[in-house]
N, C-alpha and C positions, 0 to 999 in steps of 0.2 A: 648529447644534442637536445635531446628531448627535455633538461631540465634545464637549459640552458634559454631553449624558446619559452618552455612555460615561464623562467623569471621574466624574461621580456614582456611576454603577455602581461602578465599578472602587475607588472611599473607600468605599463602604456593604460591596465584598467583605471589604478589607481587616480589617476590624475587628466584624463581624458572626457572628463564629463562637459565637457564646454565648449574647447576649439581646438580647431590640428595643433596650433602653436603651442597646447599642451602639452601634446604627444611629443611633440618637436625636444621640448622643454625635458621632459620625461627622460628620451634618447639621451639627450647633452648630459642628465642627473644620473643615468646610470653607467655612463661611460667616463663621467669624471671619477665615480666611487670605485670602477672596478672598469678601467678602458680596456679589459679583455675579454667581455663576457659578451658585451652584444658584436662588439668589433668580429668575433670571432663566426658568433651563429651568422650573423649576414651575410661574412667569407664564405662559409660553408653551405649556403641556402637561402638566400637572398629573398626569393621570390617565395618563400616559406614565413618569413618573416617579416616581410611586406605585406601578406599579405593577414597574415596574424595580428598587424599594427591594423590597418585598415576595418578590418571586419569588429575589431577591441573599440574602433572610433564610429564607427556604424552605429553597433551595438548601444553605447555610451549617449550618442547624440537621441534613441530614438527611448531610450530608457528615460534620459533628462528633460524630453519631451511631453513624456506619460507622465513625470514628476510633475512636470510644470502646468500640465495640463491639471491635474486633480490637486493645487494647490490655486489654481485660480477660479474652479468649480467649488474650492469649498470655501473662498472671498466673497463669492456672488453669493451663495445661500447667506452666508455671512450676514453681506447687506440687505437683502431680502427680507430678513429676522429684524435687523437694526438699520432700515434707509436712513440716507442723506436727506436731507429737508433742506434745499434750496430754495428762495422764495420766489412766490409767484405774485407781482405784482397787479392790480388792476388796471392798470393803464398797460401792461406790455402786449407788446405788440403776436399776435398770435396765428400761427399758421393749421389750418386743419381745423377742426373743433372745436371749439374753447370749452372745457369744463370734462373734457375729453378722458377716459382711464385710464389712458396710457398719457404719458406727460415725458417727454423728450426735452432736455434743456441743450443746448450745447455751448461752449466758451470758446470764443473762433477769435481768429485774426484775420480782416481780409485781406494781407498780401503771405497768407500761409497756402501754397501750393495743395499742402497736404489736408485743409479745409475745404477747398475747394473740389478734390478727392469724396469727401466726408458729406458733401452737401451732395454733389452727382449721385453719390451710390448710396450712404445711407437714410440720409434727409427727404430724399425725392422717392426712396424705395420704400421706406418705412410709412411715407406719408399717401402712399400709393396703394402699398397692401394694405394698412389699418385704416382704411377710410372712413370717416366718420366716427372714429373711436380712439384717435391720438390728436392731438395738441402738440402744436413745437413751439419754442421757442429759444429764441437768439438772445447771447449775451456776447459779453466781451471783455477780451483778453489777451490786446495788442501788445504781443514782444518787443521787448526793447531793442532789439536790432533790425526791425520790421520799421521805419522811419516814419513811414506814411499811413502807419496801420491805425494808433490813435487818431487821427486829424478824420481818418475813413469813419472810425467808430462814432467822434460828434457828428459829422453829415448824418448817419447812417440815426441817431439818434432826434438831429434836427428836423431830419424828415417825418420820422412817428410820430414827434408831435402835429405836423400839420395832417399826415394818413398814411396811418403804418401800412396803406397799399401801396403807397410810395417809398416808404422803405425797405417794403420786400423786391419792390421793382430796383432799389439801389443795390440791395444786398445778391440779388441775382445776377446783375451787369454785372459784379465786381467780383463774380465768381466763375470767372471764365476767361485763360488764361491769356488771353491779348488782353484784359481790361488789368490785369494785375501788372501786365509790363507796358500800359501806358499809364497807370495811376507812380507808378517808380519813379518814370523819368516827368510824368507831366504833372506829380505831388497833388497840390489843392488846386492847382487850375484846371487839372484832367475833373476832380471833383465836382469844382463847379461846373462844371461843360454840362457834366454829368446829371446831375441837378436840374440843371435847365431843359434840359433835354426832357427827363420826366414832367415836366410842367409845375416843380416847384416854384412855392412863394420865395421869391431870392432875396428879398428885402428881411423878411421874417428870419428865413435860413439864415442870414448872416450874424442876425442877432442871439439865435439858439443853439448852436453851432459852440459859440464860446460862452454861453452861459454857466451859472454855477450849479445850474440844476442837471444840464446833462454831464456835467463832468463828476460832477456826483455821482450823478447815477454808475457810470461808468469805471469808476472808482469802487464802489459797491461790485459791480460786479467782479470786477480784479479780484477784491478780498475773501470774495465769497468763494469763489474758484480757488485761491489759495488755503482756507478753510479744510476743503476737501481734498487739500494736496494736487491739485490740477495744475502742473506748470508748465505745461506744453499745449500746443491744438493741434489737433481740435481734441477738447475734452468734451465727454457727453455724461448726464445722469439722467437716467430710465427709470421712471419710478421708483427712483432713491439708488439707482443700482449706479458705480459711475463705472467709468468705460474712457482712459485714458490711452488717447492716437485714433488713427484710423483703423480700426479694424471694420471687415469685412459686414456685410449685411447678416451674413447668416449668425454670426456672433449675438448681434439685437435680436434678433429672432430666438437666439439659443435661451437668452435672458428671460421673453418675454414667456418663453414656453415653463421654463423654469417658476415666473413666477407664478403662470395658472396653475403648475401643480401643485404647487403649497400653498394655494388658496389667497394669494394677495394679490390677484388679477382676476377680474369677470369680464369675458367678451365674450 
């Protein structure tokens, strides 16, 4: 019985570093090669081998967890040694500081839920704790299944040229979830409501909006994001460090602590 359970074990280790449907997969692979071996121990002891699989998937998920974990601690020192150099324009629009040490970029869509996540907790947090010593700044990177995400991005660029306080007052409305499910159904006219509402020049808006300079710009930033392998949002780079999805505050934080210890951060 006893080498019977240990082969079980030892198939459910092999291949269980990932998801149950391994483990699953595993069972099916040893009972096609030899359909009397585990057939047999789970006849005899079921809840011995239940729980043998279980504990072999525990184990496996918190082992590929520590894997994973000091595979993506040693990406960020990585970057930290070799940053991204994203460019910082003189005319963009800039939240916090300008000229700031810490330098946060992000690559957002505004009808991305999960941006709007990103902007709540790490954008408002980070811009909150490092006061007076981080810089933000917005870019774009409107998904192609996001409809009305580009047409958001020229408004939202339309605006900065007349006063990027105007474009942070767009960029905030549009990041709160009834504005993203009336910008869906109400496209460019929820936009211009929107516009108007802030006390935009709508005359000028209309003109810059479709011009070739913001779509440039915007365009730039696309590529510049692809550059760095960023194809989803919200993506961020922290002084050169990037940081692809939503992850948590304390993660920036992780980074930032990171890079005062190797000496490429003074605050």
């Amino acid at each position: 019985m006893k080498k019977l359970l240990g082969l079980a074990l030892a198939s459910t280790l092999l291949v269980s570093c990932v998801s149950d449907k391994q483990i699953t997969d595993a069972v099916k692979k040893a009972l096609k090669e030899d359909k009397t071996l585990l057939a047999e121990a789970i006849k005899a002891n079921p809840a011995e081998v239940m729980g043998a699989i279980q504990e072999a998937a525990t184990s496996a998920r918190e082992e590929l967890a520590k894997k994973r974990e000091e595979e993506e601690q040693k990406k960020l020192v990585e970057y930290a040694d070799k940053p991204l150099k994203p460019e910082v324009r003189s005319d963009d629009a800039v939240r916090g500081t300008k000229g700031a040490p810490i330098t946060l970029i992000e690559y957002s869509d505004f009808q991305c839920p999960y941006c709007t996540r990103g902007f709540e907790v790490v954008v408002k947090g980070l811009l909150e704790k490092y006061d007076g010593k981080i810089q933000f700044i917005y870019k774009h990177l409107p998904l192609s299944f996001h409809q009305e995400a580009k047409i958001a991005a020229q408004y939202y660029e339309g605006l900065r040229i007349q006063d990027p306080k105007l474009a942070f007052k767009f960029h905030d409305e549009l990041f709160t979830n009834e504005a993203q499910s009336k910008l869906k159904s109400g496209k460019e006219g929820y936009l211009k409501k929107l516009a108007k509402s802030l006390g935009a020049d709508m005359g000028k808006l209309a003109k810059d909006v479709k011009s070739e300079a913001v779509l440039k710009r915007i365009a730039a930033d696309e590529a510049e994001a692809r550059k760095f392998g960023i194809q989803g949002t919200p993506g961020f780079i922290i002084n050169g460090v990037p940081v692809k999805g939503a992850y948590p505050l304390d993660h920036f934080e992780k980074i930032i602590s990171m890079l005062k210890s190797k000496g490429k951060l003074s605050i």
